[in-house]
C-alpha positions as CSV (number, residue, x, y, z in Angstrom):
1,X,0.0,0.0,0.0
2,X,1.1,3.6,-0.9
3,X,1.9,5.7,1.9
4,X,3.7,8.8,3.2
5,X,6.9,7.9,4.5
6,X,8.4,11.5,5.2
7,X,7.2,14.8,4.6
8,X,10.1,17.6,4.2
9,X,9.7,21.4,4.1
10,X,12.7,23.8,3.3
11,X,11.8,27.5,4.6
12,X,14.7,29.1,2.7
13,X,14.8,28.4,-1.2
14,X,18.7,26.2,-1.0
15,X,19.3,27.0,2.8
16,X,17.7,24.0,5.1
17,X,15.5,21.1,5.2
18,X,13.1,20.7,7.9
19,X,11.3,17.1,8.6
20,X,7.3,17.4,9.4
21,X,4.9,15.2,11.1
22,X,1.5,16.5,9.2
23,X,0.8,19.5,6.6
24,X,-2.6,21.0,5.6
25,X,-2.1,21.3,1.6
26,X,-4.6,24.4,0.0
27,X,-5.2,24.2,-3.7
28,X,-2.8,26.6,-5.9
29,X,-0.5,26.7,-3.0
30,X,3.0,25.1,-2.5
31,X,3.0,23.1,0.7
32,X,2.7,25.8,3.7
33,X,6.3,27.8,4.3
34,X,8.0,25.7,1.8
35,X,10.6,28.0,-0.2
36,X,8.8,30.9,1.4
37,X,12.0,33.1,0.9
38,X,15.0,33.1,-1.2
39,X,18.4,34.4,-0.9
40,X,19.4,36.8,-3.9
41,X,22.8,36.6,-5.3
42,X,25.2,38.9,-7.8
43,X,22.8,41.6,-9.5
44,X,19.7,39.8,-9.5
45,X,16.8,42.1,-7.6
46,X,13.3,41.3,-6.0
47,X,10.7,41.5,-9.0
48,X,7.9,40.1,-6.6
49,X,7.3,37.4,-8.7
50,X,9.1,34.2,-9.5
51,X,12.7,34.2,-10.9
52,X,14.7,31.4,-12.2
53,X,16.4,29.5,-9.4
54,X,20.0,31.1,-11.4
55,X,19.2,33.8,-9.3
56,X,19.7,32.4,-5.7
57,X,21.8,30.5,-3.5
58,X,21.6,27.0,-3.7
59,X,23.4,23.9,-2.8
60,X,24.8,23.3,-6.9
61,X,26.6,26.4,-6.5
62,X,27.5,26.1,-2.6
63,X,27.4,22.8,-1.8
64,X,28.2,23.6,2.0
65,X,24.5,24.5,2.1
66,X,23.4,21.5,1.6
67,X,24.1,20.6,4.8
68,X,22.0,23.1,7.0
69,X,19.0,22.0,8.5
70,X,16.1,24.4,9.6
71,X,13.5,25.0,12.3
72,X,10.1,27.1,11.6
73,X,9.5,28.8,15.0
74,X,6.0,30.0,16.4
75,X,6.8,33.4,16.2
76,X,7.6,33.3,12.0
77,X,11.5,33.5,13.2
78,X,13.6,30.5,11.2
79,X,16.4,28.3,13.3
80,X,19.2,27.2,11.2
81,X,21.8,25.3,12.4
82,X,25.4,24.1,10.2
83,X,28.4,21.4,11.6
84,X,30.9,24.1,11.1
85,X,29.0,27.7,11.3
86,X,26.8,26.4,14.3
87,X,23.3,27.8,14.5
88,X,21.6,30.9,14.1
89,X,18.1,32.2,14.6
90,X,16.4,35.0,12.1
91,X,13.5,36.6,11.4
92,X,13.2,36.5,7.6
93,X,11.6,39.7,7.2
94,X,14.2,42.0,9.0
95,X,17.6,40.2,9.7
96,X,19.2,39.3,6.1
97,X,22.2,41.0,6.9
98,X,22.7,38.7,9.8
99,X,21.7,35.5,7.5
100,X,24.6,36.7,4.8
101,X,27.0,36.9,7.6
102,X,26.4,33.8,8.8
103,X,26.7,31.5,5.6
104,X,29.3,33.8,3.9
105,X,32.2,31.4,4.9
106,X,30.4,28.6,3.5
107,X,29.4,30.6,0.3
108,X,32.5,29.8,-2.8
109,X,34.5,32.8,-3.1
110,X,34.0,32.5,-7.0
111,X,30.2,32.8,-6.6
112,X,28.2,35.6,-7.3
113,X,27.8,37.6,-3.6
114,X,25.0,36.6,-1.3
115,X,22.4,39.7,-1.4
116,X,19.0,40.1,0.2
117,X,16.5,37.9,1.5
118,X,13.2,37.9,-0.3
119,X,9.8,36.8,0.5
120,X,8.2,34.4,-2.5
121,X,5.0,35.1,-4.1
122,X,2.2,33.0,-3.5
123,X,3.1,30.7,-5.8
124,X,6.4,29.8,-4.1
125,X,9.8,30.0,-5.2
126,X,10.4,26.2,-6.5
127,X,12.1,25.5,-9.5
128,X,8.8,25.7,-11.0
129,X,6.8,28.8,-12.4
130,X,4.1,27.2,-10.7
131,X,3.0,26.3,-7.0
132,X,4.0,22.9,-6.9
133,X,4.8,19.9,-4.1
134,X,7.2,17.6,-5.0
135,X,6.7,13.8,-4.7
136,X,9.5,10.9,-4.7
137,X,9.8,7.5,-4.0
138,X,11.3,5.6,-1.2
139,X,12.1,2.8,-3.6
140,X,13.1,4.9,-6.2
141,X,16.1,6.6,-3.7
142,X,16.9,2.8,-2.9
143,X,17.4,1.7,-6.5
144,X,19.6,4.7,-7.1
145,X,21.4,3.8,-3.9
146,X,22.8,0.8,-4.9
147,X,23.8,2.1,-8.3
148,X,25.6,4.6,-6.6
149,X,27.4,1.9,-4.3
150,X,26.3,4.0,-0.9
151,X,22.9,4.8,0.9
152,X,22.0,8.1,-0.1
153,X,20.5,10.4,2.0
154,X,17.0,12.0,0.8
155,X,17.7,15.2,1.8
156,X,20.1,15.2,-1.3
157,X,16.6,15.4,-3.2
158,X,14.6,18.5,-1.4
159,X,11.7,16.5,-1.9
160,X,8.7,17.6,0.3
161,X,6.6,14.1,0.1
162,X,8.8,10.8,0.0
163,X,5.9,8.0,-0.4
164,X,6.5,4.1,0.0
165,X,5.0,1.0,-1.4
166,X,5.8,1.7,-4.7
167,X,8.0,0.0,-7.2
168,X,11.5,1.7,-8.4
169,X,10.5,4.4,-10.8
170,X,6.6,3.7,-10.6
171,X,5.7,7.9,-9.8
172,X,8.0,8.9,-12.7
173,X,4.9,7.3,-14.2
174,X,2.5,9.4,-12.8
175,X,2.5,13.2,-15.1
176,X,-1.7,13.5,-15.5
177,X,-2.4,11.2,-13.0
178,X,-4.3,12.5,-10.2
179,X,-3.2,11.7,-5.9
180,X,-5.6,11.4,-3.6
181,X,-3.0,11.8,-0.1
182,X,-5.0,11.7,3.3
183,X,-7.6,14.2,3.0
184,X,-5.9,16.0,0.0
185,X,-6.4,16.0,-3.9
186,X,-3.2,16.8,-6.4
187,X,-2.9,16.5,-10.0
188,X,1.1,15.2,-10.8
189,X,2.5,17.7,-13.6
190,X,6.0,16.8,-14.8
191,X,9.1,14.6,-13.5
192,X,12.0,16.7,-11.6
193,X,15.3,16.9,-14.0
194,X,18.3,16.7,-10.9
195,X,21.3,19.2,-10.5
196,X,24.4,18.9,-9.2
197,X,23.1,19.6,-5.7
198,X,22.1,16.2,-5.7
199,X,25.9,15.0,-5.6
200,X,26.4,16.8,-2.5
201,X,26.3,14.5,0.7
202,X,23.8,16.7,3.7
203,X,26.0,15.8,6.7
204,X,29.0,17.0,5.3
205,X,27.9,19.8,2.3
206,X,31.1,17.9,0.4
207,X,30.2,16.5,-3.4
208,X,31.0,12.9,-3.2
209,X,28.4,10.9,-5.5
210,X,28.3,11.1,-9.5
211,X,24.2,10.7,-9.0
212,X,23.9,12.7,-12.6
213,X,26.3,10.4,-14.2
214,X,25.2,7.1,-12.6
215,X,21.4,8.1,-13.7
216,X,22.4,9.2,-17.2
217,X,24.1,5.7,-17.2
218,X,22.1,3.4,-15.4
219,X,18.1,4.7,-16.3
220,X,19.1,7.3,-19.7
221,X,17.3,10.0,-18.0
222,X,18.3,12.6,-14.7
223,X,14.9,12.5,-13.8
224,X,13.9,11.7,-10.4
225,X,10.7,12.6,-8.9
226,X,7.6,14.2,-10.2
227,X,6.2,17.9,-9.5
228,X,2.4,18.1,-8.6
229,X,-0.2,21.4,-8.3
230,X,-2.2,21.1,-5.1
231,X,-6.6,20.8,-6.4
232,X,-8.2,20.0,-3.0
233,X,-6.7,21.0,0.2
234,X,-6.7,18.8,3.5
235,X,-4.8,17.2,5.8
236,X,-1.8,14.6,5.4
237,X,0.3,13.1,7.9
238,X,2.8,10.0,8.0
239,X,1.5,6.9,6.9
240,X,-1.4,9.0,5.3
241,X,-2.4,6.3,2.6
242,X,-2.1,7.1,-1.2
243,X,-4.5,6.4,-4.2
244,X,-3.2,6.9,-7.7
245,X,-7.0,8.2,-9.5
């Protein structure tokens, strides 16, 4: 049976991963506080609408940041906490400044500088022009695993719903298929083409499997993952069971 194994929400576009016990999903919306900000970098500026994820910090062009982990706080203020920079606690809306001093020494000299926080629009600030929650496969992650020769971790993925139950490679399946997930209703859009931040192990933020390669190879594709739009809102937890429609 198809269920929710682990459900992941990343507060910062790139900057920390933060495992949930239950979500309430509203149609049109990402899933609540997911990529609710982004970090600008070089010239790029705050349009108030999407922008191509080029224009922030992420793990494929700092792959130290791959290795935070976040906290959503009652009071809207975001805990982030790093092996070598330790942690920090920021209110999004006011202490950017604080947020570029903190993850400067893990940002690559030869990047584009770390600007100004933003808030996303209501859409989010995925990889997608669209408010979208992203869906992967427990068995999926364990196929690549062993092609890779070493249990990888799913953080690697950003993924906000990891479901089990299914065979290797059975959601990449899914584009037009609709999800019934606990009390919710989604509609699966596209598969998720990988980047290089995918290559970058979370406990260490250090690049040290060819997951891109060993795809290409192995499957012909980069793909792993599929993208969905939220059409009826509700509930889901772990365990909550899925129904492919």
């Amino acid at each position: 049976m198809r269920r929710v194994a682990q459900i992941w929400r990343h507060p910062i576009k790139g900057i920390g991963a933060e495992l949930l016990q239950q979500i309430a999903l509203t149609p049109d919306r990402p899933l609540p506080g997911d990529r609710a900000w982004a970090l600008l970098t070089g010239e790029a500026q705050d349009t108030g609408a999407w922008q191509s994820c080029r224009n922030f910090a992420r793990g494929c062009f700092g792959p130290e940041l791959m290795a935070i982990t976040a906290r959503s706080l009652k009071d809207g203020r975001i805990a982030l906490d790093h092996p070598k920079a330790g942690e920090i606690e920021i209110d999004p809306a006011t202490d950017s400044d604080a947020l570029v001093a903190w993850l400067s020494p893990l940002w690559p000299e030869e990047r584009p500088a770390l600007g100004r926080l933003i808030a996303a629009p209501d859409e989010g600030m995925s990889d997608a022009p669209y408010a979208c929650v992203s869906i992967l496969g427990r068995a999926s992650l364990g196929a690549l695993s062993e092609a890779c020769g070493t249990q990888l971790d799913p953080r690697r993925f950003r993924g906000n719903l990891w479901v089990k139950g299914l065979e290797p490679w059975e959601e990449l399946d899914w584009p037009g298929r609709r999800l019934r997930i606990g009390e919710a209703e989604l509609e699966v859009v596209e598969r998720i083409d990988r980047c290089r931040a995918t290559q970058v192990n979370p406990e260490t933020g250090e690049e040290d499997v060819q997951t891109l390669r060993i795809l290409r190879r192995t499957w012909g594709h980069i793909d792993f993952g599929v993208k969905a739009r939220v059409i009826t809102g509700g509930e889901i937890a772990l365990d909550s069971e899925i129904e492919v429609l």
